[in-house]
C-alpha positions as CSV (number, residue, x, y, z in Angstrom):
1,X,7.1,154.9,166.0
2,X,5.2,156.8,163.0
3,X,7.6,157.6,160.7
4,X,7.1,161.8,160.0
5,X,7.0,161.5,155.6
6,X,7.2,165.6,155.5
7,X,11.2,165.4,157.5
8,X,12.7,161.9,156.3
9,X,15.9,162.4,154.9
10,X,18.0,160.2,155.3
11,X,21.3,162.7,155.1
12,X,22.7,165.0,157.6
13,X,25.8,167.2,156.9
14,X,28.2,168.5,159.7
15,X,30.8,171.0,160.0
16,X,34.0,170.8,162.2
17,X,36.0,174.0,162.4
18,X,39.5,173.5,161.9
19,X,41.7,172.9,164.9
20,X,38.3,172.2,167.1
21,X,37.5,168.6,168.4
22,X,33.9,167.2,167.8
23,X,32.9,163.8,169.1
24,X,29.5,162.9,169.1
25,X,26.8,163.7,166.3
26,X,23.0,163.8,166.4
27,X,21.1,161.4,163.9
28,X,17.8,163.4,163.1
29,X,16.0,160.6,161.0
30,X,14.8,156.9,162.0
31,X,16.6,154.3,162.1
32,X,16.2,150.6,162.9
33,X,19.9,149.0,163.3
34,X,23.4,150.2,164.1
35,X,24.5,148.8,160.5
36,X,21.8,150.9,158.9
37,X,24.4,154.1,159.4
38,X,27.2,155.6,157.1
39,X,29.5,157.3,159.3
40,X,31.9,159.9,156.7
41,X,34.4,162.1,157.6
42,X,36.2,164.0,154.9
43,X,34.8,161.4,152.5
44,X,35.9,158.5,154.6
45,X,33.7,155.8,155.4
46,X,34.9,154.8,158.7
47,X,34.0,151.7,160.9
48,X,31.1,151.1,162.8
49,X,32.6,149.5,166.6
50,X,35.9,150.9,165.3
51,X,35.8,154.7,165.0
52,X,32.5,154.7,166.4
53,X,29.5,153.4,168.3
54,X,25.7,154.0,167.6
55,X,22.4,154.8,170.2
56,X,18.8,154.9,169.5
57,X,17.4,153.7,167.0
58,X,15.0,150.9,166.5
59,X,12.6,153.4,164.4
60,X,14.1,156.4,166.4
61,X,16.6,159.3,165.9
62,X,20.1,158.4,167.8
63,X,23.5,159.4,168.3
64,X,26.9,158.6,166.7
65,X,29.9,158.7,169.4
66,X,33.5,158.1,167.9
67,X,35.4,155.9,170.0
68,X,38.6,156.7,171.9
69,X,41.2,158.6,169.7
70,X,38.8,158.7,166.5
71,X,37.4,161.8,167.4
72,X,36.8,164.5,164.7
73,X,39.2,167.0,164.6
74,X,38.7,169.6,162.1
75,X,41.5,169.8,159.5
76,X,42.9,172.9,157.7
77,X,39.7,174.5,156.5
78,X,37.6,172.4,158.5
79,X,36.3,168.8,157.8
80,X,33.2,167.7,157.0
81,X,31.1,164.9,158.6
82,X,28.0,163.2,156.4
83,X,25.7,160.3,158.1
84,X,23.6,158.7,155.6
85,X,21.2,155.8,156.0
86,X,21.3,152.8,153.8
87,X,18.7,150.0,155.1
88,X,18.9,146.4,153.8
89,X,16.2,145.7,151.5
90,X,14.4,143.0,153.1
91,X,11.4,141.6,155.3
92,X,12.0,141.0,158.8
93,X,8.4,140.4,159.6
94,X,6.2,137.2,158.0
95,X,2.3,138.0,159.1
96,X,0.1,135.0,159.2
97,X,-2.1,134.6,156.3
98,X,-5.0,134.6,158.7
99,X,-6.1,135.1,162.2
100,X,-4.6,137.7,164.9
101,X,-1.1,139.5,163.7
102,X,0.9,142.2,165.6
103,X,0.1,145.7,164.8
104,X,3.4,147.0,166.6
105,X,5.4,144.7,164.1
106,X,3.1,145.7,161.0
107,X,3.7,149.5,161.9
108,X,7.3,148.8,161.9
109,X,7.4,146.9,158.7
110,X,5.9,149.6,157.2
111,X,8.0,152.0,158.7
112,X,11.0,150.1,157.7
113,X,9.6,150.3,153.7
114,X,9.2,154.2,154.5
115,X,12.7,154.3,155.4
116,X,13.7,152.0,152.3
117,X,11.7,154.6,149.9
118,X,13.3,156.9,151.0
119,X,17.1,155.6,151.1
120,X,16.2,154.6,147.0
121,X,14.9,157.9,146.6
122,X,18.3,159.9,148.0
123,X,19.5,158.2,146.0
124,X,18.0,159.1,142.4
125,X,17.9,162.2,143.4
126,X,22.2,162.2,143.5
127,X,22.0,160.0,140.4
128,X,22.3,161.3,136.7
129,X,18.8,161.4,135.4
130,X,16.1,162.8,132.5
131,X,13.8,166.1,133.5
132,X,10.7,164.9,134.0
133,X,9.7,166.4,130.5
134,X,12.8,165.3,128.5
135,X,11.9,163.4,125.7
136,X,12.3,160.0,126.2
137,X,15.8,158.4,125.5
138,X,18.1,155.2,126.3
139,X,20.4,156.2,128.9
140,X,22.5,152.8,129.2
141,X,25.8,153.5,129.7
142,X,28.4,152.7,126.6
143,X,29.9,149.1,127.2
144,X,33.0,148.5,129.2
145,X,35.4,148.2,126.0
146,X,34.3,151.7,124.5
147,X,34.1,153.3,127.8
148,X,37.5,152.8,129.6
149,X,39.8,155.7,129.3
150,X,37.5,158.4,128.2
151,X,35.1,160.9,129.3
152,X,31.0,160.2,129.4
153,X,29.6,162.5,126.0
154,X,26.6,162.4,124.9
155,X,25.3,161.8,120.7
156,X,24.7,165.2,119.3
157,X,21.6,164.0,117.5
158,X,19.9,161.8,120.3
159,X,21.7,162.6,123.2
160,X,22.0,159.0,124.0
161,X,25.6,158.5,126.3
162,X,28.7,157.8,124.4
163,X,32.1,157.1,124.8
164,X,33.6,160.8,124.2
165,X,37.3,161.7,124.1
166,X,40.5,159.6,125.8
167,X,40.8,161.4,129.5
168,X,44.5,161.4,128.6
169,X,43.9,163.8,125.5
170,X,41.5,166.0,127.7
171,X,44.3,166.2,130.0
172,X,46.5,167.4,127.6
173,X,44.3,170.2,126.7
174,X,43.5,171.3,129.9
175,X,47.5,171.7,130.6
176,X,47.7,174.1,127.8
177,X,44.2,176.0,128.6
178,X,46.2,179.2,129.7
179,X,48.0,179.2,126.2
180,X,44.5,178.4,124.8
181,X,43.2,181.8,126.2
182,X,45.9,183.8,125.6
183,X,45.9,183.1,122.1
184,X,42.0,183.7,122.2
185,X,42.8,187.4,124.2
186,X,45.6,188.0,121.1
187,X,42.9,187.4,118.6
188,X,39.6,188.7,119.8
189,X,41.8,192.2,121.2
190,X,41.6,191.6,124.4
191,X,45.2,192.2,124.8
192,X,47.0,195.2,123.4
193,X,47.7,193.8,120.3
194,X,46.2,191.8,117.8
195,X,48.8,189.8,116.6
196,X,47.6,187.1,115.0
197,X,44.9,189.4,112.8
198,X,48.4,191.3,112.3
199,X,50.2,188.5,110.9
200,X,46.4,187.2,108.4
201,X,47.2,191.1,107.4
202,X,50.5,190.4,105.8
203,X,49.7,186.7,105.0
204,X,50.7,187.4,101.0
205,X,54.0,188.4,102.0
206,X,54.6,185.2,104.3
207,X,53.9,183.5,101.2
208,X,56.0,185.0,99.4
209,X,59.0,185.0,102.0
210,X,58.3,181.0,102.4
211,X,58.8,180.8,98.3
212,X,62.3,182.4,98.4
213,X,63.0,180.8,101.9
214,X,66.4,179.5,100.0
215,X,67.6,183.1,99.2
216,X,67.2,184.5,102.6
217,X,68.8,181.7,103.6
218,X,71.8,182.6,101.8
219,X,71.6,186.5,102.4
220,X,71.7,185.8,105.8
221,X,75.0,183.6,105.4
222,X,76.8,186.5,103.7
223,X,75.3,188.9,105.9
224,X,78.6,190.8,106.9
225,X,79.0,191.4,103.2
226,X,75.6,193.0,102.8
227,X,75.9,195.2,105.9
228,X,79.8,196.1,104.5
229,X,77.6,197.1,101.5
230,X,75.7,199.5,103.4
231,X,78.2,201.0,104.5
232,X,79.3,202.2,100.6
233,X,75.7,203.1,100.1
234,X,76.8,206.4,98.5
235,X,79.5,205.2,96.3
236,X,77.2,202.4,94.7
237,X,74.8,205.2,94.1
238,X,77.6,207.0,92.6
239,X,78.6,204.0,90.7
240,X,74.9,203.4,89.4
241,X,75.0,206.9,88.0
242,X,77.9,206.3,85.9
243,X,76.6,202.6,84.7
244,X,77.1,203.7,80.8
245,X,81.1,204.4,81.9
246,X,81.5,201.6,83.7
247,X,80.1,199.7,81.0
248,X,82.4,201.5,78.4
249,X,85.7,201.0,80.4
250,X,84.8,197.3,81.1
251,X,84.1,196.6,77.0
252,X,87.7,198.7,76.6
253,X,89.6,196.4,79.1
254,X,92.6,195.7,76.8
255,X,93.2,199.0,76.2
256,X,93.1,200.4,79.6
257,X,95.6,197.4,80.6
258,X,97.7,198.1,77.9
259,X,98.2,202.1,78.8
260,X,98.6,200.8,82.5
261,X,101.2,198.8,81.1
262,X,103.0,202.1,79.6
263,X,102.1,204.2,82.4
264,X,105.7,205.7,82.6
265,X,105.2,207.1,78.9
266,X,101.8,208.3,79.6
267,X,103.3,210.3,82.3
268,X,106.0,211.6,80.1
269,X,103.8,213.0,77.6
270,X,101.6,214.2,80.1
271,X,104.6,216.1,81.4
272,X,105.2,217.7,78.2
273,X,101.1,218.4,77.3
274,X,101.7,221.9,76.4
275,X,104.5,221.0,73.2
276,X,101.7,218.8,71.9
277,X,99.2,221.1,72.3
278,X,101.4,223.2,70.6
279,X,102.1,220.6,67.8
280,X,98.4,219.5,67.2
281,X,97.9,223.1,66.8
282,X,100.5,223.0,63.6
283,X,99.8,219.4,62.6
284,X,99.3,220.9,59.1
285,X,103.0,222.3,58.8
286,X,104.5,219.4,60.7
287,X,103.1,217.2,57.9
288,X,104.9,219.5,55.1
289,X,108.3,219.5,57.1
290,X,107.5,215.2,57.0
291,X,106.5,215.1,53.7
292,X,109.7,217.1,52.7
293,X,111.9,215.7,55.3
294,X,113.6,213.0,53.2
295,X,114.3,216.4,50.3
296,X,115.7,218.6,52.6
297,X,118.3,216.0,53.7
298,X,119.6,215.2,50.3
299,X,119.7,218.9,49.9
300,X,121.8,219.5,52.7
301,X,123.9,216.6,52.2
């Protein structure tokens, strides 16, 4: 059999509902052995005799029929059934150098490198690969010492393949990518508030917090006093006002001790204010009567 070039992919893709039960599975391209087959389901490669059993073939279509209790049942969301073919790459057929050969065995050798062509070619087509009008570049992998542990990158001057960061640290970052983005929403206003343009606003006076760090420090250990403080507000404002006093009485300390000291006579004059108001106002006659005391008493002697 001719092999059609226009329909010869060698992949088919099925569907299995979930819950429903699917057991057999058409094979739309050529084939030429059982073994020539990949039988997937869910990204498993199962068994060929095993989990299933093959017809057709020989440079036909066929059919794949699982085997008892390996039937396809579709899991939650459904499951997904891939049959590839994969041909050996060899010759089965050795044609005399001369003389009569078989034609039926020449068409199927040449079928058979069809179907190879075509395997190799599903193949580079899933591969990773340069555009057909990509400048030209080595694309050998990194060696095994430099590549193990990290992600494929790729040099940002040639583009060659490079060993790029540790998978570990690319993990790391991708467990924080939601505290990633909402710092980017904070910034870029996304959110209601830019807070971190907020805090670049007041940046001097960080700075200058940070370089008297010790002295908050210590405010906040005598906090109670300071909010006792507050409390006064109007009595230090009172206080202020009368600095120069303050300042007077505090450079006449002595003094103020010592009348404290003869409070009781302070009292007792201040009992009698009006006799020395009386006095001071005939200080001048009170210092005759002194200044003639000591004559007046002889006299009356």
């Amino acid at each position: 059999m001719t092999i059609n070039l226009s329909d010869n992919n060698p992949r088919v893709s099925y569907t299995v509902a979930q819950g429903a039960t699917q057991t057999s599975f058409a094979v739309p391209f050529e084939f030429f052995d059982n073994d020539d087959l990949n039988f997937y389901v869910d990204g498993t490669l199962k068994t060929l005799t095993t989990h299933y059993t093959v017809s057709g073939g020989d440079g036909s279509t066929g059919t794949i029929t699982t085997t008892t209790g390996n039937s396809v049942t579709g899991i939650s969301g459904g499951s997904t059934v891939i049959v590839t073919r994969s041909i050996d790459l060899d010759r089965t057929t050795d044609f005399p150098s001369s003389g009569p050969f078989n034609i039926a065995s020449l068409n199927t050798e040449l079928d058979r490198l069809i179907a190879i062509t075509a395997d190799l070619q599903d193949d580079v087509n899933r591969s990773l690969k340069l555009i057909d009008f990509d400048s030209a570049v080595d694309t050998q992998m990194p060696l095994l010492a430099a590549r193990k542990g990290t992600v494929l990158g790729f040099n940002a001057s040639t583009g060659v393949p490079e060993a790029g960061p540790q998978i570990a640290d690319v993990g790391t970052l991708a467990a924080i990518t939601a505290d990633i983005t909402a710092l980017a929403d904070i910034e870029d206003g996304t959110v209601s508030t830019d807070a971190i343009s907020g805090l670049n606003a007041v940046k001097a006076n960080v700075v200058t917090a940070a370089g008297i760090a010790a002295n908050i420090t210590t405010v906040a250990g005598i906090s109670s006093n300071v909010t006792t403080v507050a409390g006064v507000a109007s009595n230090v404002t009172t206080v202020a006002g009368i600095a120069s006093s303050v300042t007077a009485a505090a450079t006449n300390e002595t003094n103020i001790n010592s009348v404290g000291s003869n409070i009781a006579n302070v009292n007792t004059v201040a009992g009698i204010a009006a006799n020395v108001t009386t006095v001071a106002g005939v200080a001048s006659d009170v210092s005759v009567v002194a200044d003639n005391a000591l004559a007046l008493a002889i006299a009356l002697g």
